[in-house]
C-alpha positions as CSV (number, residue, x, y, z in Angstrom):
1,X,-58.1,-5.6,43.6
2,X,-57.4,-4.0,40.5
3,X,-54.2,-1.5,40.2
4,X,-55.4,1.6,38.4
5,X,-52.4,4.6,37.5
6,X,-53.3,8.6,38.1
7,X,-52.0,10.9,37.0
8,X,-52.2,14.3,39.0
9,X,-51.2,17.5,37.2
10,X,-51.4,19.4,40.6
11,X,-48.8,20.3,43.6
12,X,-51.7,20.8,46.1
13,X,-54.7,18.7,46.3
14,X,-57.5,21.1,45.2
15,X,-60.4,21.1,42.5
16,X,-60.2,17.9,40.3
17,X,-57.0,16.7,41.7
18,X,-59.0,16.8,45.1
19,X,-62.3,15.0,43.1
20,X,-60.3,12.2,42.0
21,X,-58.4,11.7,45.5
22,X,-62.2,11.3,47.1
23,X,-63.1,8.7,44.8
24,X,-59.8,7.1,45.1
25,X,-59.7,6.9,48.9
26,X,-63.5,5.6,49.1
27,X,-62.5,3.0,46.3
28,X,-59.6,1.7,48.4
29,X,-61.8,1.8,51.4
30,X,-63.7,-0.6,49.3
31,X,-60.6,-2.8,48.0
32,X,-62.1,-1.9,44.8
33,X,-58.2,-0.6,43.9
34,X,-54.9,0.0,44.5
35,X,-54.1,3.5,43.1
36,X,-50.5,4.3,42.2
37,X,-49.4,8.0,42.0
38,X,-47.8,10.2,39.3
39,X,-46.8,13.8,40.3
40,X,-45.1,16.6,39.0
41,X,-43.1,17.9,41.8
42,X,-43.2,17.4,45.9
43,X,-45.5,19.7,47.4
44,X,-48.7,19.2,49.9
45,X,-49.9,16.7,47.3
46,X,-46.8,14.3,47.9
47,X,-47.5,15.3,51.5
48,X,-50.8,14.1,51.5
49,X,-49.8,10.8,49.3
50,X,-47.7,9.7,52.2
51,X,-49.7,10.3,55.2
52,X,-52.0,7.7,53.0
53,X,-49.4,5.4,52.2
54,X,-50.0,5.8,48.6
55,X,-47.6,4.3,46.0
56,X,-46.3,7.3,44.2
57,X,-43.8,8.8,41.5
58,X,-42.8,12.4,40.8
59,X,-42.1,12.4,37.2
60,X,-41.5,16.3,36.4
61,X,-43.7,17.1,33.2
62,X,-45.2,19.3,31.2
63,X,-48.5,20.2,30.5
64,X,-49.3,19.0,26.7
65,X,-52.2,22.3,26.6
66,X,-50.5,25.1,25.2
67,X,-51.2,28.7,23.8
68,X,-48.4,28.8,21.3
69,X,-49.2,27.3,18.0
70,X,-46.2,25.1,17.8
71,X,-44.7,22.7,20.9
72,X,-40.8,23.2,21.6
């Protein structure tokens, strides 16, 4: 079983965050992988991480995708 990192940019599981958590949790159905977790903050996501007994981190970050011309 391979160990593959995600990265979720989300608080709540919805749109891609939600896409990828499908995949994940059929995949680890499979014992294709076993996913670790990195999240921005607690919220429903870390919520719903633990009622699957995911391995997870919250690492608070930024998102790199920014209107202003220069980063701070």
């Amino acid at each position: 079983m391979k160990k593959i990192l995600f990265l979720l940019t989300s608080s709540s599981p919805f749109g891609a965050d939600l896409s990828i958590l499908t995949n994940v949790n059929y995949l680890r159905k499979e014992k294709k992988i076993d996913p670790i977790f990195i999240i921005r903050e607690k919220g429903k996501l870390e919520k719903y991480l633990k009622k699957k007994k995911y391995k997870y981190f919250i690492i608070p970050f930024y998102f790199w995708v920014s209107k202003n011309k220069r980063l701070h």
